[in-house]
N, C-alpha and C positions, 0 to 999 in steps of 0.2 A: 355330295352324297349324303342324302337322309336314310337314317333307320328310323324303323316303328317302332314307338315306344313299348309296345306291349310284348314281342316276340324277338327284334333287334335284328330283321329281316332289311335288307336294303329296299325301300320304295320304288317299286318302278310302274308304268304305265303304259305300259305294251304287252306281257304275256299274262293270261288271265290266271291258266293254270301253273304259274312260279311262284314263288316263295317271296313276299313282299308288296303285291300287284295291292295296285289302289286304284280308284279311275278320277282320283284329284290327290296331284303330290302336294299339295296344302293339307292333308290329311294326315293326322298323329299316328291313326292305325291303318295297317294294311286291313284290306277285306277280311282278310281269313280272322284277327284278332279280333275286330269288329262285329264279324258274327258270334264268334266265341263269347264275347262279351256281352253283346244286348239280346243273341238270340239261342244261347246254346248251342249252336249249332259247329258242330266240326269239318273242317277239311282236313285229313289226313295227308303229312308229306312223305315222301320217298325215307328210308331212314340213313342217316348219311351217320361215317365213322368222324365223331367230336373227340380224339385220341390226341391230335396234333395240336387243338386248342390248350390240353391238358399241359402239353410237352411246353408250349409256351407257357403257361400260367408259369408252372413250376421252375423254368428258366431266370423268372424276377425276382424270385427267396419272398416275395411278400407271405401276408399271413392269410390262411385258405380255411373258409369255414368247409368242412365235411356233411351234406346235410343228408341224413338218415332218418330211417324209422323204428319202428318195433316190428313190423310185417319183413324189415329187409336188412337187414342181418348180419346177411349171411356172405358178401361180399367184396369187403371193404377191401383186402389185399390183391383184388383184380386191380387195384388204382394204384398206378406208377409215379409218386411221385415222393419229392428230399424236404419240399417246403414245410415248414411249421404249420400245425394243422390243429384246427377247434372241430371236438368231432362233435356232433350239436345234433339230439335226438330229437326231433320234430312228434308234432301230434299226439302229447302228453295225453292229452284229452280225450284219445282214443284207446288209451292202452287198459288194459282191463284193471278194475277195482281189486284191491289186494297187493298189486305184485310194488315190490320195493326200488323206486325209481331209480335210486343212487345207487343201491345195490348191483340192479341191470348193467348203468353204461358203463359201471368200475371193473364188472368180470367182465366184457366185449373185450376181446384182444385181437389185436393185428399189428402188422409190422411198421405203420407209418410212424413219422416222426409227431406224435398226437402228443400236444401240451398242457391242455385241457378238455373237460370233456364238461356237457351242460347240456339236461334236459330241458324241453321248452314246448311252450302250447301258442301259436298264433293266434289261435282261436281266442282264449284266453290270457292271452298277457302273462301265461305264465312262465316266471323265470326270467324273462326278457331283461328284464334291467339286469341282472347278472349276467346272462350273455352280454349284453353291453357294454359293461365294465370291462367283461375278460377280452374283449375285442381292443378297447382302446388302450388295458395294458399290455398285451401282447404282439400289437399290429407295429409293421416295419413301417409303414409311409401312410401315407392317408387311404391305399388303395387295397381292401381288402376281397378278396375273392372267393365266393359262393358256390361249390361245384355237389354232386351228389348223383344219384342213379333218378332216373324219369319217375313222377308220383311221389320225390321225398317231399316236397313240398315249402323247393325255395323260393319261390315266388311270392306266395302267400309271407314266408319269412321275413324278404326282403319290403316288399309293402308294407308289412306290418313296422318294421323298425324306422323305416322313415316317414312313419306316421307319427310312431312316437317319440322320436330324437331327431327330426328334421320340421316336425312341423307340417307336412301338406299330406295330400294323400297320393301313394304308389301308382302307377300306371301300369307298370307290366300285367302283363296275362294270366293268369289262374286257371286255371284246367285240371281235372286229371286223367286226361286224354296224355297220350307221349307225344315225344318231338313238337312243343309247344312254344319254347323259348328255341329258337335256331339260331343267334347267334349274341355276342357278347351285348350286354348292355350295361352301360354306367351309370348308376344311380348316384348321383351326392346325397347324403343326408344332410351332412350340413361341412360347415369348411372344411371341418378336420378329418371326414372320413366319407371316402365314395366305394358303396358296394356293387361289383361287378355281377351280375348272374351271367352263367352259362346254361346252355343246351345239358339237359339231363341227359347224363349216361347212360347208354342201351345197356341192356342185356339180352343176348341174342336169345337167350334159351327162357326168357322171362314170358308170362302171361297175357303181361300187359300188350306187348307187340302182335301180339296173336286174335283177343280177344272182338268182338264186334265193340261198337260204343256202347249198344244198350247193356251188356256182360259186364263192359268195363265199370260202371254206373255199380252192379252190385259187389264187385271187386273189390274196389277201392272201400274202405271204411268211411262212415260219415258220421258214425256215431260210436260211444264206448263197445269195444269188443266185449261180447259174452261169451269165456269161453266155455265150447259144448264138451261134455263128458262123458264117456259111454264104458261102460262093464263089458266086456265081449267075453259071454261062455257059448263054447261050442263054433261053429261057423257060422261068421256073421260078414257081412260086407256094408261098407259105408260108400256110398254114391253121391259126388258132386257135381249139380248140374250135369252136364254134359263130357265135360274133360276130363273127371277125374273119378277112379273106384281104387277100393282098397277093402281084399280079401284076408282076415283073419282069423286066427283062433286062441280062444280062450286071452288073453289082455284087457289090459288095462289103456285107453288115451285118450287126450286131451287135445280140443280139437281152437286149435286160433288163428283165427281170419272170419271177415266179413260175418256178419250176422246176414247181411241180405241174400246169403247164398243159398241156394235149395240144397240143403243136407238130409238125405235118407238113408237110412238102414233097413237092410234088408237081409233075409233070416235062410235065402238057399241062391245053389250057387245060378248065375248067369253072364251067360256069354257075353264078350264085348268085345267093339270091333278097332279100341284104345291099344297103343303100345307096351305092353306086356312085360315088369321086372321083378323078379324074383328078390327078394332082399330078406335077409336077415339083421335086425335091429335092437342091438344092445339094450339094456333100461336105463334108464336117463338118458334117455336120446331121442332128437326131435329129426321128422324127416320133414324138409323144409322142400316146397314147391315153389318156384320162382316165380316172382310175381303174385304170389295167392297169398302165402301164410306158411304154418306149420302145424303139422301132428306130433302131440310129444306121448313117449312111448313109456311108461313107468314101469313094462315088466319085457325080459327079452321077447322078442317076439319074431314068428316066420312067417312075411305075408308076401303078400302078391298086388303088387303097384300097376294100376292099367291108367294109361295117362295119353293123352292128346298131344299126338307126332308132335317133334321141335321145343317142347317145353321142359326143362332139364329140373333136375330134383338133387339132394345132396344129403347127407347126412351129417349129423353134430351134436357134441354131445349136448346136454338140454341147457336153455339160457335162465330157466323159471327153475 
């Protein structure tokens, strides 16, 4: 039984459209990594529940990198598990100029057993060796385990660390397409420590599951977030792409996610054929879209949320 090194899919050479298919099992990569890899090109798979992978992880007490973003937040205690846990901010390098890194991951609260916490930039190398360190003082056996929500950006993580502390360069997949890694894969870095990636955890009500590929492209951040800032006197409306409006009056917010997004405001009212919520939202509180980003609200405010069927929203008090 070979798996693909890029995805951790079992190789096989008979069903075209399954999870694994190669048409030579001397091949490292399944097809679908393959294209990902030298052609961009995506095949989407069916989305399957990775909850019972979880339930084993957390059965072996090892030590479980957490891996998050700045975009995603807002979900950490949907994750069931007892093991010791590094909860490890990814994509430093997108998080917007100003805001106070350690300050961030220190206020983030959830009920896991979290031991340490460490911001980090793949991109840049930043912080890495400190993650490194807290891995090998904190790790139970040589087998540490890399779990997070789809788009945190373990892949990239895991490549990058056994580039730098193993010597060669990663293989697995990079994408920020979801459902990309499908099943477990075991990296050695080097004698003392082999890091495990998992399948990114769904989130049913997230954007990312929803979105086409070319949406997803402006979705995902690629560069420092600039966040937008808008005075609302009188009735104003802010329109995103296609999925998202938001009806106010008279406030103050601060808009963060993606820059490549088409954000317009717009000065009178109009109909939309978006899911329709009424909400009232405290000041210092940010209404968080899953899978996009958040609106942080700096004065109370009574608006009207139109949002694109299946994509769930939440409120909190503001993390900036």
């Amino acid at each position: 039984m070979i798996k693909c090194l890029g995805c951790g899919a079992i190789l096989q050479d008979k069903l075209p459209l399954e999870e694994g298919y190669t048409k030579d099992l001397n091949n490292k990569l399944c097809e679908r990594c393959f294209n990902i890899k030298h052609y961009n090109k995506y095949v989407k798979m069916p989305n399957k529940d990775y909850s019972k992978i979880i339930k084993d992880i957390d059965k072996r007490g090892d030590l479980i990198l957490l891996v998050t973003d700045f975009l995603s937040l807002y979900n950490l205690d949907e994750i069931e598990i007892s093991s010791p846990v590094i909860l490890v901010f990814t994509k430093a390098d997108l998080m917007p100029r100003g805001i106070d890194k350690e300050r961030l991951i220190n206020k983030i609260k959830c009920k896991l057993n979290v031991i340490d916490r460490v911001c980090v930039s793949s991109k840049n190398n930043y912080n890495l060796d400190l993650l490194y360190e807290k891995i090998v003082k904190n790790k139970k056996s040589a087998d540490v385990y890399v779990i997070g929500y789809t788009n945190a950006g373990k892949s990239s993580l895991i490549n990058k660390l056994v580039k730098n502390y193993g010597g060669f360069l990663g293989e697995i997949t990079e994408s920020n397409l979801p459902s990309t890694t499908l099943d477990k894969i075991f990296v050695k870095v080097n004698d003392n420590l082999t890091l495990i990636d998992t399948p990114g955890l769904l989130d049913n009500e997230s954007m990312v599951l929803e979105a086409s590929a070319f949406l997803l492209k402006k979705i995902v951040p690629r560069k420092e977030i600039r966040p937008l800032s808008f005075q609302v006197k009188g009735f104003q409306s802010l329109i995103i792409e296609d999925f998202m409006k938001v009806d106010m009056v008279d406030t103050n917010i601060v808009c963060y996610m993606s820059n490549d997004l088409d954000v317009r405001r717009i000065y009178k009212s109009k109909s939309s054929l978006l899911k329709r919520y009424d909400l009232d939202i405290n000041k210092n509180s940010d209404l968080v879209i899953k899978g996009v980003g958040f609106v942080s609200f700096k004065k109370d405010s009574k608006i009207t949320l139109w949002l694109k069927d299946n994509i769930g929203f939440l409120i909190r008090d503001s993390i900036i």
